[in-house]
C-alpha positions as CSV (number, residue, x, y, z in Angstrom):
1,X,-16.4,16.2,10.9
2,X,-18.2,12.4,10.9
3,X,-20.1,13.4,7.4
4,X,-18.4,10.7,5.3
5,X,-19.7,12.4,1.9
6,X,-16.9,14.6,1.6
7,X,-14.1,11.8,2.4
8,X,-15.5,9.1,0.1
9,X,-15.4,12.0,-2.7
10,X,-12.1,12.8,-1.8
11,X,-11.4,8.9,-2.3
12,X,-13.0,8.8,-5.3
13,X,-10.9,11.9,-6.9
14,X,-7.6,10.9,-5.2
15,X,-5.0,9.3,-8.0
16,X,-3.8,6.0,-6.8
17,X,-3.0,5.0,-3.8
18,X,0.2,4.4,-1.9
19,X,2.7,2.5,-3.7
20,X,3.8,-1.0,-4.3
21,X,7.4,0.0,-3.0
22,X,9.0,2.5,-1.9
23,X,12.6,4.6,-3.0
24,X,14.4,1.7,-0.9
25,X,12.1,-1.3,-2.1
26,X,10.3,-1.8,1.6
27,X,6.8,-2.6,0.6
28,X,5.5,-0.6,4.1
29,X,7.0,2.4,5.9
30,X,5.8,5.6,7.5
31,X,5.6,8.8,6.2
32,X,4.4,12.0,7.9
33,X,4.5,14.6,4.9
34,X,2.7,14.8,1.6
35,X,6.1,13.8,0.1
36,X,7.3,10.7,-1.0
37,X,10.3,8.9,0.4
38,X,10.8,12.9,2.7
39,X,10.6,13.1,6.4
40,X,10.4,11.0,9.8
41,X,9.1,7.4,10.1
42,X,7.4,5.9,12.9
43,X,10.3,6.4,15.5
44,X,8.2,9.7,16.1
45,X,5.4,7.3,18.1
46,X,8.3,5.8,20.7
47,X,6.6,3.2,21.9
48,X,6.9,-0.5,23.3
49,X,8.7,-3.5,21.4
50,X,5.1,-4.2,21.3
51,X,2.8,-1.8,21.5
52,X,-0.9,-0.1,20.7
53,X,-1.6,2.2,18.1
54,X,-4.3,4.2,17.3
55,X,-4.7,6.1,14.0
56,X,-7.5,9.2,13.3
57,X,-8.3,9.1,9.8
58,X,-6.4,6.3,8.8
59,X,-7.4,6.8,5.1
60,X,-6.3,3.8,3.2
61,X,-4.2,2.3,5.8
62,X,-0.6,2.6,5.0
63,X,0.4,3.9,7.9
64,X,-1.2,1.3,9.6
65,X,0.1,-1.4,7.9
66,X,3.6,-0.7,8.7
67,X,3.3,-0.6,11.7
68,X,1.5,-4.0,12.0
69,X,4.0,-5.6,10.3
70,X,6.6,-4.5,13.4
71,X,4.5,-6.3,15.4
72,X,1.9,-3.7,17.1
73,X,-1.5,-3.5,17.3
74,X,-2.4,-1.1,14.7
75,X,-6.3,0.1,15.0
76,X,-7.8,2.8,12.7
77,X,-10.6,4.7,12.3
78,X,-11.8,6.7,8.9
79,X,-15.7,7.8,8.4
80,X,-15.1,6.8,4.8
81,X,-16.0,3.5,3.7
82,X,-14.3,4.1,-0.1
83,X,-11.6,4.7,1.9
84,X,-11.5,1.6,4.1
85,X,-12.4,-0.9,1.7
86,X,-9.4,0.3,-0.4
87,X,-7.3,-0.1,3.2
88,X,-9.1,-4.0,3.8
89,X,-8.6,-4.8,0.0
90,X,-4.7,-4.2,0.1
91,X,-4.1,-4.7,4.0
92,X,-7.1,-6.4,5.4
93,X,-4.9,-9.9,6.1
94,X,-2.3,-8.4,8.3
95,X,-2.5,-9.6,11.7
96,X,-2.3,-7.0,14.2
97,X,-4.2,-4.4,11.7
98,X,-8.3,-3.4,13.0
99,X,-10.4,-1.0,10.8
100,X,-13.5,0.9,11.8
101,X,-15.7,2.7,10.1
102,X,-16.6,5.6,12.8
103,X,-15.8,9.1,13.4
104,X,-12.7,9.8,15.8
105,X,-14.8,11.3,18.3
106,X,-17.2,8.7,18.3
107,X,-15.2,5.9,18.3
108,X,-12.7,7.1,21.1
109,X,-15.4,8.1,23.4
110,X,-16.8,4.6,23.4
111,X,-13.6,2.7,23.6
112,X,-12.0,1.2,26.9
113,X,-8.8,0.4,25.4
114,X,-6.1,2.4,26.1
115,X,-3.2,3.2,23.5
116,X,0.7,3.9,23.6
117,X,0.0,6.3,21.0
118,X,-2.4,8.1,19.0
119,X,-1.5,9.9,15.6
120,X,-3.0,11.4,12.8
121,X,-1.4,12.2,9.4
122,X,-3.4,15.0,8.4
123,X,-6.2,13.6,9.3
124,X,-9.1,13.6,12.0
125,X,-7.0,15.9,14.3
126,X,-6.7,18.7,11.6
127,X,-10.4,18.5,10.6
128,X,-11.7,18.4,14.1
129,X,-12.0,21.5,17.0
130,X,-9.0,21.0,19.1
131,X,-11.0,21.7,21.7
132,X,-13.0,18.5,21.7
133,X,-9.9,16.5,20.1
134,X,-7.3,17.0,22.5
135,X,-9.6,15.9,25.6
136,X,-10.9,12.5,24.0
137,X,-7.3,11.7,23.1
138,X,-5.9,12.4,26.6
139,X,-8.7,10.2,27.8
140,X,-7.4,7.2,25.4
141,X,-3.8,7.3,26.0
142,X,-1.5,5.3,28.0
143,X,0.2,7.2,30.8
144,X,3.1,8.9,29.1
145,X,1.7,8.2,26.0
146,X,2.6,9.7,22.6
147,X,0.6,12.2,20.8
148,X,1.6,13.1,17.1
149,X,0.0,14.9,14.0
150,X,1.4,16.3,10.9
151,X,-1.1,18.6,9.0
152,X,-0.2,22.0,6.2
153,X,1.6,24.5,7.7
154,X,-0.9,27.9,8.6
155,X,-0.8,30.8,6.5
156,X,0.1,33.7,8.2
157,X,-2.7,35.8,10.1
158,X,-4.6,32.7,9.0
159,X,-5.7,30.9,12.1
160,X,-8.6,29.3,13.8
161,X,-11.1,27.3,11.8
162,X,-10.5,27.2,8.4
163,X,-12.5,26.2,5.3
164,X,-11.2,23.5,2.8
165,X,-13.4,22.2,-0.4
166,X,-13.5,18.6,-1.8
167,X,-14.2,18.2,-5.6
168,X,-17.0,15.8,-6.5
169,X,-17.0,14.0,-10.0
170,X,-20.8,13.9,-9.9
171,X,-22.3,17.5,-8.8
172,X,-20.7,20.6,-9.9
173,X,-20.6,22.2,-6.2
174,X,-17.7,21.0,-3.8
175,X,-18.0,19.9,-0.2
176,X,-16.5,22.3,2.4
177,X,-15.1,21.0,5.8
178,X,-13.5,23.2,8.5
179,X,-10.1,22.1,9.4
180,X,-7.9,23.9,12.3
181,X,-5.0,26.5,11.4
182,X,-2.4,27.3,14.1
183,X,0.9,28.6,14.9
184,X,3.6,26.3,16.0
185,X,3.5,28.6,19.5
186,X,-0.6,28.2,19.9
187,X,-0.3,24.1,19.1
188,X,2.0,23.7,21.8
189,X,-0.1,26.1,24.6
190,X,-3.5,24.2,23.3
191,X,-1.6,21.0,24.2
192,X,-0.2,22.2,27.7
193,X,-3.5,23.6,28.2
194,X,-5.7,20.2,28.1
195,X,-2.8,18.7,29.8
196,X,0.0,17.4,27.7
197,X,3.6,17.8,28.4
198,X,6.9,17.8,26.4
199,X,4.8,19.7,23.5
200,X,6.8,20.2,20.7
201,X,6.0,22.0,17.2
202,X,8.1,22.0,14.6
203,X,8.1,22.5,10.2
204,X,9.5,20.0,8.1
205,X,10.8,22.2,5.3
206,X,9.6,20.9,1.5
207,X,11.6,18.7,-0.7
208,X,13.4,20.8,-2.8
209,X,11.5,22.5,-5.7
210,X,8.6,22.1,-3.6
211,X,7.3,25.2,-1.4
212,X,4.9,24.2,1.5
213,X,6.4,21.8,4.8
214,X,4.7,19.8,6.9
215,X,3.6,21.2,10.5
216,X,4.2,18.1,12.8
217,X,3.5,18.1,16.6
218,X,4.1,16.1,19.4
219,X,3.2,15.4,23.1
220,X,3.0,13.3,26.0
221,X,0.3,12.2,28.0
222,X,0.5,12.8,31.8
223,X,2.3,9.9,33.7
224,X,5.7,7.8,32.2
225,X,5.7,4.4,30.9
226,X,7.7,1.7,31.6
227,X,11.0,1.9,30.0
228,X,11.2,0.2,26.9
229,X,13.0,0.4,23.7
230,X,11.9,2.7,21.0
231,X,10.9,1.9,17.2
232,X,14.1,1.5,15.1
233,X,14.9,4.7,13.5
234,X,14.1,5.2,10.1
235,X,17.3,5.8,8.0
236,X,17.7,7.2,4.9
């Protein structure tokens, strides 16, 4: 979906935004889940000592920012411009960090750069058809590159396009967008199917007193890298 009236509503309703510190007092970090201070960090995306980084749906740019401030190149794209002025206002100085305001589609099909990874944190991948997402990402990655999303868990029997609906604060009807529901087992043959290797799908079970994980997937682009260190793991 490119239709930015749904995500600036969603900005518009969403509480807050990330906070000024997290549960160990780092003032940037990665987080995959819809949990605080719960899950993997950015040692998911491998990568270079320095490397390029491409986020789908980057939202208000926390992700982002961390990982500018180890040094990468951290470029994201979000339809919303609520969204990405609240990302500019709070990161906009950090060097390393780009911003564009353009669908994922759009922007990755008129790009020549080339990425060590591309991710999404429930973002752009889940709201797009994999069928179209998967090929324009392939096209964008490095050789061996890294492919990561995290999105809700499916329901059971639940699968295929989906329909989710936004809240706005000034009409009484809400917006719908589709987003795309699929067992672990389907992710990983999509991925295999539009080429990716190493596909791996796996639930990150809930904090406790909390019910519903986080789906997060991973692949690899065709081709290997050079060797090169990884991103210090996240402890903790």
């Amino acid at each position: 979906m490119t239709d930015s009236a749904a995500w600036d509503a969603y900005a518009r309703r969403k509480p807050g935004g990330r906070r000024e510190r997290n549960a160990k007092g780092e003032t940037t970090w990665f987080n995959w889940t819809q949990y605080p201070d719960h899950g993997p960090g950015a040692e998911v995306l491998g990568g270079a000592a320095k490397a390029a980084f491409l986020e789908l749906g980057c939202g208000t740019g926390g992700n982002l920012a961390h990982l500018a401030t180890l040094g990468h190149r951290a470029v994201g794209v979000d339809v919303s411009p609520v969204q990405l002025d609240a990302a500019r206002e709070r990161w906009g100085d950090l060097p390393g960090l780009e911003l564009h305001q353009r669908g994922a589609l759009d922007f990755m099909s008129g790009t020549a750069d080339r990425f060590d990874a591309v991710y999404s944190v429930f973002g752009a991948v889940w709201f797009t058809d994999p069928d179209e997402m998967l090929p324009a990402i392939r096209r964008v990655l490095a050789p061996g590159g890294v492919l990561a999303f995290s999105q809700r868990p499916a329901a059971e029997g639940r699968y295929g396009c989906q329909a989710s609906h936004l809240d706005r604060s000034d009409a009484p009807d809400p917006l719908a967008v589709g987003h795309w529901d699929y067992a672990p087992g389907t992710w990983i043959e999509r991925l295999k199917r539009h080429g990716f290797r190493c596909a791996l799908a796996t639930e990150i079970a809930a904090p406790d007193g909390w019910k519903t994980g986080t789906l997060l997937v991973r692949a690899l682009a065709p081709g290997a890298p050079p060797p090169t260190p990884v991103l210090k793991r996240r402890t903790g």
